[in-house]
N, C-alpha and C positions, 0 to 999 in steps of 0.2 A: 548432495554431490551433483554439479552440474556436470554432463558429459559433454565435450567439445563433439561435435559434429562432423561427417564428412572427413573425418580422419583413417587412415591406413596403415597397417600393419606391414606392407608389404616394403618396408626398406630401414624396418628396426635392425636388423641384421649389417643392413648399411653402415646402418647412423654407428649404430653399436663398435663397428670395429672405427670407425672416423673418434667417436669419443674415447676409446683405448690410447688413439695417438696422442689423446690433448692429457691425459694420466688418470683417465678413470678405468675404475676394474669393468669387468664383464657386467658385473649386479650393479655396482653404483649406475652404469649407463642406462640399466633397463631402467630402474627405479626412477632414474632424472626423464626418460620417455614417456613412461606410467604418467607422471608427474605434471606432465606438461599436457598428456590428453585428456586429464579428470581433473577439475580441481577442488583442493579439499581433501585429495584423498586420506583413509583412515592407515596403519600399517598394514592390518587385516586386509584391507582394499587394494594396495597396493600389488600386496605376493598375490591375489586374484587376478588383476592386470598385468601385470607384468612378466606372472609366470616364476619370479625369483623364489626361492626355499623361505617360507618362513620365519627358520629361524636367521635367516642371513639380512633379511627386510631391515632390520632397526641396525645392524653394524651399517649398511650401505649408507642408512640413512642418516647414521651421527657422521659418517668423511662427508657427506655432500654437504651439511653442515657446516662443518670443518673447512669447507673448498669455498662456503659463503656463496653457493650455487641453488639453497633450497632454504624453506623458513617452515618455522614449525610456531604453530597456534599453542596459546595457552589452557583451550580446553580441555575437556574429559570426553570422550579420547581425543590426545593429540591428532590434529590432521595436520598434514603437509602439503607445501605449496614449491614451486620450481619458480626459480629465476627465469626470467623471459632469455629464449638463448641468444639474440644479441650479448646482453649482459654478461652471459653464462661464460659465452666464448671466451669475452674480453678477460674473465678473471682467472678462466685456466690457463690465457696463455699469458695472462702478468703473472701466472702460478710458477709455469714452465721457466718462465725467464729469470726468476727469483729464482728457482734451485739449480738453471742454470750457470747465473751468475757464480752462487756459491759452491758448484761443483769445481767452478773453472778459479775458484780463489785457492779451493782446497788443495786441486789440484796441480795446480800453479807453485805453491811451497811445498810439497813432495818432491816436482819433476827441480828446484830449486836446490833444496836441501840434496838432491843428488848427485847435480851438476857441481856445489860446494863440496861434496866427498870426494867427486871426481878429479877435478880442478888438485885436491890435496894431494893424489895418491899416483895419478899418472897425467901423463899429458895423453890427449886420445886425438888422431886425424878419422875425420869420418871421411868416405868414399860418396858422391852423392852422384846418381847416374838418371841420365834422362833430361833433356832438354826444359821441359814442365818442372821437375822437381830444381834442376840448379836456377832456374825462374825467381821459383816460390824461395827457396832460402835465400838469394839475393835480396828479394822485397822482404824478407823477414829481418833480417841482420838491419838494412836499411832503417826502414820503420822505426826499430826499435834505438838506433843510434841517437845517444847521446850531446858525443861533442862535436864527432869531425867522420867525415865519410871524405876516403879517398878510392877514385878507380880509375882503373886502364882498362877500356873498353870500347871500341868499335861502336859506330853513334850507328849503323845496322842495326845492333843488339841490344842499344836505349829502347827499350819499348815503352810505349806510350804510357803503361804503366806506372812505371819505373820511374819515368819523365813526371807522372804526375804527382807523384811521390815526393821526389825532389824538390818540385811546386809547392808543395805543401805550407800553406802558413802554420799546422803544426810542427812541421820540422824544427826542430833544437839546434841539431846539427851544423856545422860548416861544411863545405862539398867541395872538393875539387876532382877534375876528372881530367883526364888524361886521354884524346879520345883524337879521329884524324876527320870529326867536322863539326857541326854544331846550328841548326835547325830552329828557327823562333827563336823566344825570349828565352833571354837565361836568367835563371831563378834566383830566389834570394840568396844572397849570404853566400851565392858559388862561384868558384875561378872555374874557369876551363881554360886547358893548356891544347889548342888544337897542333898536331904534328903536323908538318907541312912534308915531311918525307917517310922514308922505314927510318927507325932509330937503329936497327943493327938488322940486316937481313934475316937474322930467326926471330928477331922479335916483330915481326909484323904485326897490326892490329887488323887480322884476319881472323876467317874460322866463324862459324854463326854463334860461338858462345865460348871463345877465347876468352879472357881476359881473369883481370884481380880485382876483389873487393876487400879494402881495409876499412873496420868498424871501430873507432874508436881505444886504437892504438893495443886492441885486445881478443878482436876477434878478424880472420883472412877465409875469404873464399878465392880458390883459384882455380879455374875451368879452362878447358879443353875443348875441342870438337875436333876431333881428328876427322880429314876428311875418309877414311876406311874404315871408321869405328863410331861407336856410342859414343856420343858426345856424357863428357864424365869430371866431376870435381871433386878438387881436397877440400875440405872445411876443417877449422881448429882453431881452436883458445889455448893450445898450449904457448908458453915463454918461447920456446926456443921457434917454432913455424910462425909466431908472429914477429921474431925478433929477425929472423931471416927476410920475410917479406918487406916489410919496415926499410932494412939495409936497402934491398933492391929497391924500393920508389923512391928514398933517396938519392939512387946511383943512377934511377932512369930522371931524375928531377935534373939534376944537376948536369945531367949529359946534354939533356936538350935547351935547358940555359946557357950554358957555356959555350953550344955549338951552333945556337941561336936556329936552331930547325923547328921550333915551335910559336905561336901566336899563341898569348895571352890576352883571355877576355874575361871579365867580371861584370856581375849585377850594379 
């Protein structure tokens, strides 16, 4: 057993809870430390270096195994050897990202199979409060759109995001927006109807987070900012709150054609 030299104990403690983050237990971490300062070690050698319970030495050592983080000799006694942590790193976090992946598939047809229950049994309006959160379900409904994204929204409250979203050579979608300006290039595959007046004095496109998002003839978000209050939205997939919304961009489509108070501009 050669002993690596000039090595310190003093940030086992460290490493140890840094290696819990990336999915090893308390012992596998020492065991892979041990590992890396002696090499060759015996199991016997090991629970000496490292301090871990004896009988816990050979479980640690068949996950580290298992993790493809440590190799074992075919002789009598087995000795063990560590991946160099370069290496180490890169495989626990193609580890992490593997049972991430599959948590978030698992997970995905639970939170699915729910919305299908839901979808059967009532129709549900969620409340969504907070400037940040009506943000983040805007860019989510978006994103994940389909065939046709349609909005009425104050080009203020286009955030670059959003804008680049739009952008997106993955977008599917078609886009039109309804909005009273319109800044750079306009993006693929989108009209924009800019309004050149108010369409009805309560309908202003004011408010830092006014406006409607229709998703694909099946999902509406509609926000508010009251100026004396939390800025706060409806969200829904029910028939009848998107059948409602639908009618209304219809009736503001049609108003600002026929009254000729709007500029149309396409890609």
């Amino acid at each position: 057993m050669v002993m690596l030299m000039n090595d310190s104990l003093e940030k086992t403690s460290e490493i140890t809870k840094s290696l819990k983050s990336l999915g090893l237990t308390k012992y596998e971490a020492l065991v892979y430390i041990a590992l890396l300062r002696y090499e060759g070690a015996t199991a016997t050698e090991i629970h000496e270096i490292s301090g871990v319970p004896r009988a816990s030495v050979y479980p640690a050592l068949d996950k580290l195994l298992n993790k493809n983080i440590t190799v074992v000799s075919n002789t009598t006694p087995k000795r063990f050897s560590a991946a160099c942590p370069d290496e180490a790193i890169k495989t626990l976090l193609s580890n992490i990202k593997k049972d991430a992946e599959n948590a978030k598939e698992a997970l995905d047809e639970i939170y699915e199979r729910r919305q299908a229950h839901e979808k059967g049994h009532q129709e549900l309006i969620w409340t969504i409060y907070g400037n940040e959160n009506i943000t983040a379900k805007t860019k989510e409904i978006i994103t994940k759109a389909e065939s046709e994204i349609r909005l009425i929204l104050g080009y203020d409250i286009i955030s670059r995001e959003l804008r680049d979203i739009l952008s997106s050579k993955e977008r599917k979608a078609s886009a039109t927006i309804i909005t009273n300006e319109w800044k750079g290039k306009i993006p693929e595959n989108c009209k924009i109807w800019i309004v050149k007046k108010d369409i009805e004095p309560e309908m202003k496109l004011e408010g830092k987070y006014a406006g409607i998002c229709i998703v694909d003839d099946s999902k509406v978000l509609v926000s508010m900012d009251p100026p004396d209050d939390r800025a706060n939205a409806l969200f829904s997939e029910s028939n009848g709150f998107v059948r409602f919304f639908n009618t209304y961009w219809y009736y503001i489509t049609s108003h600002i054609t026929k009254q000729h108070i709007a500029e149309c501009i396409s890609s």
